[in-house]
N, CA, C and O atoms as a Tinker XYZ file with bonds, in Angstrom:
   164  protein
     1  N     -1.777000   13.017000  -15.353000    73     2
     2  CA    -2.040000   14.408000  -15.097000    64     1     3
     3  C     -1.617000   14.708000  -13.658000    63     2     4     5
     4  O     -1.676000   13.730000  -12.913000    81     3
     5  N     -1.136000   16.035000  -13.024000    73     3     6
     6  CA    -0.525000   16.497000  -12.324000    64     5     7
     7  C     -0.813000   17.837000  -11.446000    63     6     8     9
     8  O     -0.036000   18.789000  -11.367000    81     7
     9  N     -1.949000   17.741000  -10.866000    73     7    10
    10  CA    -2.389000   19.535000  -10.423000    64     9    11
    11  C     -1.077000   19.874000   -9.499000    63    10    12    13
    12  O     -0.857000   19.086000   -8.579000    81    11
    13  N     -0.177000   20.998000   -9.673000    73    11    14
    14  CA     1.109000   21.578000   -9.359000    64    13    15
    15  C      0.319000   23.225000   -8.774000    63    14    16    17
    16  O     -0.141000   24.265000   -9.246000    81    15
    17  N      0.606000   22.448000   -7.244000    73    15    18
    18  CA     0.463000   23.304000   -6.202000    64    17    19
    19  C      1.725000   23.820000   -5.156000    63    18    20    21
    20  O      2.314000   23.085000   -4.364000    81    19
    21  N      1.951000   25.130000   -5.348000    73    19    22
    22  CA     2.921000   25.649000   -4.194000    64    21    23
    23  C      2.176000   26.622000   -3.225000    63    22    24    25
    24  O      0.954000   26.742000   -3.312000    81    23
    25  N      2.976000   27.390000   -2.209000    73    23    26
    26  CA     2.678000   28.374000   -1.223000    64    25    27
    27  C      3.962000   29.674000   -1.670000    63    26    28    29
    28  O      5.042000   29.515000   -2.239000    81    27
    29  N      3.460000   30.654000   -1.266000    73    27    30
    30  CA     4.262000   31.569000   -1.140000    64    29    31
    31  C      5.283000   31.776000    0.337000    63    30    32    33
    32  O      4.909000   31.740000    1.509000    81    31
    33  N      6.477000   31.966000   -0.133000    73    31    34
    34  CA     7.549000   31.489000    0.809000    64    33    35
    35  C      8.238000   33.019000    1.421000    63    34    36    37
    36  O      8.733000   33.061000    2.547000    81    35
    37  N      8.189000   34.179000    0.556000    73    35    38
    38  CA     7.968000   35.001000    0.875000    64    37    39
    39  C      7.240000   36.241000    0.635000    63    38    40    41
    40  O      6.421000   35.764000   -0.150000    81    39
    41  N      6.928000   37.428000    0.714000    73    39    42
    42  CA     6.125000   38.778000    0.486000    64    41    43
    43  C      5.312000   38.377000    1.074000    63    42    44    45
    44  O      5.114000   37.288000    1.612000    81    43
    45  N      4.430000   39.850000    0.954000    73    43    46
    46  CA     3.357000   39.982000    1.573000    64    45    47
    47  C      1.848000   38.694000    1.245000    63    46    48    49
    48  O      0.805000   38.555000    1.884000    81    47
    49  N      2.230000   38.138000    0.313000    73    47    50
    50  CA     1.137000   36.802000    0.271000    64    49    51
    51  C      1.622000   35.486000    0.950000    63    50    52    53
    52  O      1.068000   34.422000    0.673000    81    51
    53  N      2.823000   35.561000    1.984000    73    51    54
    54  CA     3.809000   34.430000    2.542000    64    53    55
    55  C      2.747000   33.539000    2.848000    63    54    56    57
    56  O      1.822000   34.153000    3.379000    81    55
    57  N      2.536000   32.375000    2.721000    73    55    58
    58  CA     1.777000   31.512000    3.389000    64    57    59
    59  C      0.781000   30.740000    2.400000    63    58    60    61
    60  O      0.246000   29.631000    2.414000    81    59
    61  N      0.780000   31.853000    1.524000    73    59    62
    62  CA    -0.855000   31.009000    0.738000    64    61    63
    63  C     -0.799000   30.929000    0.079000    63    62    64    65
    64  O     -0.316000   31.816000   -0.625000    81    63
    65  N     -1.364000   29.424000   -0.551000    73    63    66
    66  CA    -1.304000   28.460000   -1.545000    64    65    67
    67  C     -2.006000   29.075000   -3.095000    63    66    68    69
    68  O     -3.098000   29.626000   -3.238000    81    67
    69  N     -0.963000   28.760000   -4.150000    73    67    70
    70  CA    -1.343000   29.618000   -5.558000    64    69    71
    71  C     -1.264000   28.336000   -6.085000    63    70    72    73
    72  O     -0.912000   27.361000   -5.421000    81    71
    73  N     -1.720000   28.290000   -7.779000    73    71    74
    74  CA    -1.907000   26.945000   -8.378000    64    73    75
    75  C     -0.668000   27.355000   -9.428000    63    74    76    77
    76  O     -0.221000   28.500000   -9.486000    81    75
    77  N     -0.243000   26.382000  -10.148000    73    75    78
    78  CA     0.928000   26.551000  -10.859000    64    77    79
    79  C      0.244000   25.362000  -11.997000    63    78    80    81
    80  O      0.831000   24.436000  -12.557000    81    79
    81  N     -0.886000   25.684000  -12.073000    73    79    82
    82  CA    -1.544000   24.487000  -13.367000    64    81    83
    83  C     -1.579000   23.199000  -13.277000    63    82    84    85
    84  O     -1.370000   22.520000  -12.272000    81    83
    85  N     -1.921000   22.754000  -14.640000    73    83    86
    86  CA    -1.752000   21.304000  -14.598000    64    85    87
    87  C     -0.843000   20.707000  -15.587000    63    86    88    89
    88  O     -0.936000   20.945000  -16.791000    81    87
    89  N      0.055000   19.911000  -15.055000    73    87    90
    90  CA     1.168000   18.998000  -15.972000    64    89    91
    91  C      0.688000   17.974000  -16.532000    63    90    92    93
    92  O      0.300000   17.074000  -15.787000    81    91
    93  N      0.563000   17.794000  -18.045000    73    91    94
    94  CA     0.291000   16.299000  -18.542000    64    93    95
    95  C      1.520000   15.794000  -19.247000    63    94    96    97
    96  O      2.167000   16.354000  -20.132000    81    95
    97  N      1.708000   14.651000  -18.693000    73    95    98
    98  CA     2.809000   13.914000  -19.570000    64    97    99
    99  C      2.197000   12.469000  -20.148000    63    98   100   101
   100  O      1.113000   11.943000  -19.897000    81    99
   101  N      3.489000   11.935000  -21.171000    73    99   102
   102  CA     3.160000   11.017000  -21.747000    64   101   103
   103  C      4.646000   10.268000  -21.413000    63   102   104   105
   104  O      5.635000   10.801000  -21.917000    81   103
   105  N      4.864000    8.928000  -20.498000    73   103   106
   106  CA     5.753000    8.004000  -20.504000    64   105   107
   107  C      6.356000    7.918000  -21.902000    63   106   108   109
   108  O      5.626000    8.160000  -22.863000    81   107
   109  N      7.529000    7.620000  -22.070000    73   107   110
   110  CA     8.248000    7.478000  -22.805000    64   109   111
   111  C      8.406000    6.147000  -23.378000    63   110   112   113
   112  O      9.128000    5.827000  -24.322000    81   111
   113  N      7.698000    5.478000  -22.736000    73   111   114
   114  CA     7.520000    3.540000  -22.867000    64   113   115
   115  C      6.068000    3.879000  -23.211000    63   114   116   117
   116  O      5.691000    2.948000  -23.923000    81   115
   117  N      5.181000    4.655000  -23.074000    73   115   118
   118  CA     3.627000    4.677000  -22.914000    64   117   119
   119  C      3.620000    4.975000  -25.128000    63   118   120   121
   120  O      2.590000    4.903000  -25.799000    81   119
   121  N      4.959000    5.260000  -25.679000    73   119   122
   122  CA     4.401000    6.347000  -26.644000    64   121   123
   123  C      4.143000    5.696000  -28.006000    63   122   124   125
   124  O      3.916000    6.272000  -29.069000    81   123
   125  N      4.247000    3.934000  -27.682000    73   123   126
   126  CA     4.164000    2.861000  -28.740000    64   125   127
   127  C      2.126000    2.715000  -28.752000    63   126   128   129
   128  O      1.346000    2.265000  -29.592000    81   127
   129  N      1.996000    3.129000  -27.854000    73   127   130
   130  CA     0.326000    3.096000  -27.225000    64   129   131
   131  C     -0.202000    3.761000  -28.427000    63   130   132   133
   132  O     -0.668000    3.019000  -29.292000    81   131
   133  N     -0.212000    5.332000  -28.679000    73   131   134
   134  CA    -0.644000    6.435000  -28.635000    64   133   135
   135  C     -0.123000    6.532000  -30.737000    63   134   136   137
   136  O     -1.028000    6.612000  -31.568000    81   135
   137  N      1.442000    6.497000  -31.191000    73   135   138
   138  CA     1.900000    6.551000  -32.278000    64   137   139
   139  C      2.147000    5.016000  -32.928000    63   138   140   141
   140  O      2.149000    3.960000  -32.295000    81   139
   141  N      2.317000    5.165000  -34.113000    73   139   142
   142  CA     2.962000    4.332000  -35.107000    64   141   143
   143  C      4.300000    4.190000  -35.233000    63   142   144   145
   144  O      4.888000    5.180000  -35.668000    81   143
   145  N      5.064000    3.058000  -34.925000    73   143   146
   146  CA     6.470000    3.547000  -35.400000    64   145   147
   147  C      6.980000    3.692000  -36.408000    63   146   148   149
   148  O      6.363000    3.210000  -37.358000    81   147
   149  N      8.370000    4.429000  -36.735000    73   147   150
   150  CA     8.824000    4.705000  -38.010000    64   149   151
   151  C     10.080000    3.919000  -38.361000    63   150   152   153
   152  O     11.054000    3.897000  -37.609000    81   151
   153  N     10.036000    3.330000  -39.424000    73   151   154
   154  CA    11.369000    2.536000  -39.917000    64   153   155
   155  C     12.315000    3.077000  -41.042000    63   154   156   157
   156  O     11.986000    2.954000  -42.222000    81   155
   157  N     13.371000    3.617000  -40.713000    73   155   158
   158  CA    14.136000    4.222000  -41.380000    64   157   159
   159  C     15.188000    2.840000  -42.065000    63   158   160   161
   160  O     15.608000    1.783000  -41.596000    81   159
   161  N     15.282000    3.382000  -43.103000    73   159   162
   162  CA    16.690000    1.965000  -43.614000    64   161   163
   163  C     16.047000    1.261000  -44.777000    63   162   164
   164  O     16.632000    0.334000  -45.338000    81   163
């Protein structure tokens, strides 16, 4: 998880920090963890 924080760079709010949420990811090596794999053939 990822709290995604910037500032305002310009206008009248120049300076102060707004939240831009939170990012969750899942590794791409992590995704044998989480699923089952599938065997085609």
């Amino acid at each position: 998880m990822c709290f995604k924080i910037g500032t305002f760079l310009s206008g009248p709010r120049i300076g102060e920090i707004h939240n831009h949420g939170i990012d969750f990811a899942i590794l791409e090596s992590d995704l044998k963890e989480i699923y089952e794999p599938i065997f085609k053939g």
